[in-house]
N, C-alpha and C positions, 0 to 999 in steps of 0.2 A: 455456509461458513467454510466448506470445505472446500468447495472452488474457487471460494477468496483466494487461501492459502494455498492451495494447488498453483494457482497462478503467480502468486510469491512466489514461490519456491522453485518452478520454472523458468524463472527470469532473475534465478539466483538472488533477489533480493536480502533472503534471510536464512537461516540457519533452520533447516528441518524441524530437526525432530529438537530442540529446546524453545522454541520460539512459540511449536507448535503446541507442546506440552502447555507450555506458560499460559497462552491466548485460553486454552478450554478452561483452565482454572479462575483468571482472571478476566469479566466482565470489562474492567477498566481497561486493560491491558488491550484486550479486542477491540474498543472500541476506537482508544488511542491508535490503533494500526488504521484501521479503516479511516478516520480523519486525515490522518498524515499522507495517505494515499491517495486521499481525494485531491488534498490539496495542494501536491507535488503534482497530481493530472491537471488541476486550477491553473496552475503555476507555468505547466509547460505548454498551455494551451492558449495562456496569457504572450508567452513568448513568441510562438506562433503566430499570433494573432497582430502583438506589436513585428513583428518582422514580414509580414504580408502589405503593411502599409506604405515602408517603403519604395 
């Protein structure tokens, strides 16, 4: 978990030390980040992907 967030916060994504707080407390809240990160990587991998065609 730690290197998820290590790497968030690296890449300025999010806000340290509230975001990080929040994430240990909340289950949902963690798990919501890691979805949304998947699937913004989905997403631009999708684009990627559509723009290698042409």
């Amino acid at each position: 978990m730690d290197f998820f967030l290590n790497i968030l916060i690296t890449l300025g994504l999010i806000p340290a030390k509230d975001l990080s707080d929040s994430m240990q407390k909340s289950k949902t809240l963690t798990s919501m980040v890691i979805v949304g990160a998947l699937l913004f990587g989905a997403f631009v991998f999708f684009l990627f992907h559509m723009a290698g065609k042409q």
